[in-house]
C-alpha positions in Angstrom: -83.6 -39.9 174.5 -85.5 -37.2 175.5 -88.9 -39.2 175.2 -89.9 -38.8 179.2 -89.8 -35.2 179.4 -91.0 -34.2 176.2 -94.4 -35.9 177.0 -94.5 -34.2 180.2 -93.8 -31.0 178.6 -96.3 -31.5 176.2 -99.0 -32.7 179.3 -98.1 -29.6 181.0 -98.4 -27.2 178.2 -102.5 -28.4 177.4 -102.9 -28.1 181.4 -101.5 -24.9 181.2 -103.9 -24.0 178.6 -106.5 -25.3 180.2 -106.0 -23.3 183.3 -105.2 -20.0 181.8 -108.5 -20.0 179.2 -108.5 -16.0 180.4 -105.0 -15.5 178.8 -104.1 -13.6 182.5 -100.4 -14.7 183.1 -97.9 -12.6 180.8 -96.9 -13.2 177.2 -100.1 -15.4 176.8 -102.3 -13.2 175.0 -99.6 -13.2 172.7 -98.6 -16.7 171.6 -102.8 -17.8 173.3 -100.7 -21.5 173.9 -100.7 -21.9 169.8 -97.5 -23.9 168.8 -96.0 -23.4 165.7 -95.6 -26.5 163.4 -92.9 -29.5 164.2 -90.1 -29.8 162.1 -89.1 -32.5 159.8 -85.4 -34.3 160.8 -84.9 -32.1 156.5 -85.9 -29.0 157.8 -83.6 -29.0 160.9 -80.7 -29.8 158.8 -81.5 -27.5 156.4 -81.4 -24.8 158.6 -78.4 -26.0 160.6 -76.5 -26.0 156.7 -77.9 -22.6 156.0 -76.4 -21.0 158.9 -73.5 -23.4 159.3 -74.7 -24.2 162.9 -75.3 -27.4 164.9 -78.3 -27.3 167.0 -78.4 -28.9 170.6 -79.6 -32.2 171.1 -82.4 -31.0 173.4 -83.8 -28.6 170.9 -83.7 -30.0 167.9 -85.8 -32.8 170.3 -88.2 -29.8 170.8 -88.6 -28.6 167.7 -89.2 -32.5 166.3 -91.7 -33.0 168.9 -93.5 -30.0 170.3 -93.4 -27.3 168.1 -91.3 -24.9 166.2 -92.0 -21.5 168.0 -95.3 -19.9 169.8 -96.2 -21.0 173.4 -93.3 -20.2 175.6 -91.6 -18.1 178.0 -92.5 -14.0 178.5 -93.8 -13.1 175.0 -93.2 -16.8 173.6 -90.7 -18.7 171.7 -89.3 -17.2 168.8 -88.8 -19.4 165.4 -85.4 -20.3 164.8 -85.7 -19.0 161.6 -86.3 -15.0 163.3 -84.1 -15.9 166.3 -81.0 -15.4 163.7 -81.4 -12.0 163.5 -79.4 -9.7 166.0 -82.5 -6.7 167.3 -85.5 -8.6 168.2 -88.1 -7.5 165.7 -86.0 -6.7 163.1 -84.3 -8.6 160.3 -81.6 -5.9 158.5 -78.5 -7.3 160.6 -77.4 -11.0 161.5 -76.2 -12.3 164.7 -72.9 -14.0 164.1 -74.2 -17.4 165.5 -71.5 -19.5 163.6 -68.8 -18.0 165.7 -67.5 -19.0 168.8 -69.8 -18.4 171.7 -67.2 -15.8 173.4 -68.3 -16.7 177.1 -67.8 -19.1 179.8 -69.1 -16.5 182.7 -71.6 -13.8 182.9 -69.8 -10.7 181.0 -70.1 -6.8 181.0 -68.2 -3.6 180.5 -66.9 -1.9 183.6 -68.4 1.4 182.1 -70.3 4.4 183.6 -72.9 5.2 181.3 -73.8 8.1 183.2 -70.1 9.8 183.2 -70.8 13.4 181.2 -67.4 13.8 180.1 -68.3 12.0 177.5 -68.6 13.6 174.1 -71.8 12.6 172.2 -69.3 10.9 169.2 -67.4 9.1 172.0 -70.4 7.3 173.6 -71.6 6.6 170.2 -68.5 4.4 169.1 -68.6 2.8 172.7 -72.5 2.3 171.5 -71.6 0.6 168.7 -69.2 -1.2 169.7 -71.1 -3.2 172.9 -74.0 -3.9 170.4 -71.8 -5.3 168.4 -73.4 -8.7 167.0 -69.6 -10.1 168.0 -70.8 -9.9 171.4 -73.6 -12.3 171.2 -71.8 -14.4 168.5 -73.0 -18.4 168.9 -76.5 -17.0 170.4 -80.2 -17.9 169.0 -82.8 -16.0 170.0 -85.6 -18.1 171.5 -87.7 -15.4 173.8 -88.4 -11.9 173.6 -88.3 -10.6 177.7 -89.5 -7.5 176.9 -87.4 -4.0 177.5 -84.7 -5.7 174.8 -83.9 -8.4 176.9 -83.6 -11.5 175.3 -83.5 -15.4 176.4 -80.9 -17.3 174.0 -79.4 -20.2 173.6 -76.1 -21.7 173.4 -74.8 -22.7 170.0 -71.2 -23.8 170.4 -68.5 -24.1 173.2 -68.0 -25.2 177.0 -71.7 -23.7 177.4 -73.4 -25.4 174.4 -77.1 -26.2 175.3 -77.5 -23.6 178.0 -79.8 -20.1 178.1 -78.5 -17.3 178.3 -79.8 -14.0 178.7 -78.8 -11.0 176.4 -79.4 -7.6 178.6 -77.1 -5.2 176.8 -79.9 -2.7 176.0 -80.2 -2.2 179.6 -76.0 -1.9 179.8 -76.3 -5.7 182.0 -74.5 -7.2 179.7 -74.8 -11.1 178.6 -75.1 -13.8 181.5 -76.8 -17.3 182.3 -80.5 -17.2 182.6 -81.8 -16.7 186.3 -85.3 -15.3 185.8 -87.0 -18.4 187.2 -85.4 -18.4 189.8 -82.7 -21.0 189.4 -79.1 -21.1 190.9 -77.9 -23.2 188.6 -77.4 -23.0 185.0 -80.7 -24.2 182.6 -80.4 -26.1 179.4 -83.4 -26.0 177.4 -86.1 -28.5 178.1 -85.6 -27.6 181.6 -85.8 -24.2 181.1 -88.7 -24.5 179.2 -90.8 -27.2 181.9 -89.5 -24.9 184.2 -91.6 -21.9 183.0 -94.3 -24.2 182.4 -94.6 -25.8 186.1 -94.2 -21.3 187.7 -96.7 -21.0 185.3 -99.2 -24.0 186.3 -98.2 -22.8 190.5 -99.2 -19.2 189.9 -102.5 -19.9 188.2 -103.1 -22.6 191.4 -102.1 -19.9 193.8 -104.8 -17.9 192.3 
């Protein structure tokens, strides 16, 4: 189904490499183009069962095909298998990405962080509260930004198959992904060949 664009995305990704031997644009000398192992059709469904999850069509594609994690967007792409996990880096709480994906719209609090009336205990419990895992239920982590900002993708709902990025550590809430500068909403292999053709341009430009 998806046959066409993965073999592009897989053509762009070795020119990519290709071009960027020096490992100059960002995020490369972290993943250095490496892609993590393909998935068997098992595996996928194993995970899916574990986490009582159904993956998008265009990802599970991805991971069947391509790879299973490393060359990617900003710092690369996360293995589903780490992208569970609610703080990017570490693995002592679980996002809640079996629940409903909460959002159909970007979404924030109408809060001023800066207000000093505050007591320390209040802003804590507010804290806690918009860090919630709740907030990002039905999200997988694919892509560390950098700064706590994470690329995710859409497990469930209206918005199933589409990024989104989680920017609560900077108080920007959770929203659909515009870093590349796209109006309208990405779905994963787009996203992903998106990144790849900015990527290939800038290294031309050069």
């Amino acid at each position: 189904m998806y046959k066409q664009q993965l073999e592009r995305i897989s053509e762009k990704l070795k020119n990519l490499q290709r071009l960027d031997a020096d490992m100059s644009l960002f995020g490369a000398e972290n993943h250095e183009y490496e892609m993590e192992r393909v998935w068997t059709p098992e595996e996928i469904t194993g995970f899916e069962q574990k986490w009582k999850i159904t993956l998008p069509e265009e990802y599970r594609a991805f991971l069947l095909h391509i790879g299973s994690g490393g060359a990617g967007p900003y710092y690369g792409l996360e293995k589903p298998e780490d992208g569970v996990y609610a703080v990017i880096g570490y693995d002592d709480e679980l996002n809640a990405i079996s629940d409903p994906f909460p959002y159909v719209e970007a979404w924030n609090w109408e809060v001023d962080w800066y207000d000093d009336s505050k007591e320390e205990e209040e802003w804590d419990v507010l804290d806690h509260d918009y860090l919630d895992p709740k907030r990002s239920a039905g999200l997988l982590r694919i892509s560390d930004f950098g700064c706590g900002i994470s690329m995710n993708l859409v497990l469930n709902g209206p918005c199933s198959g589409e990024i989104w990025t989680d920017d609560r550590a900077n108080r920007s809430g959770i929203y659909p992904d515009h870093y590349f500068g796209n109006t309208e909403r990405l779905r994963f292999l787009d996203w992903y060949e998106l990144w790849l053709d900015r990527s290939i341009h800038e290294l031309n430009e050069e």
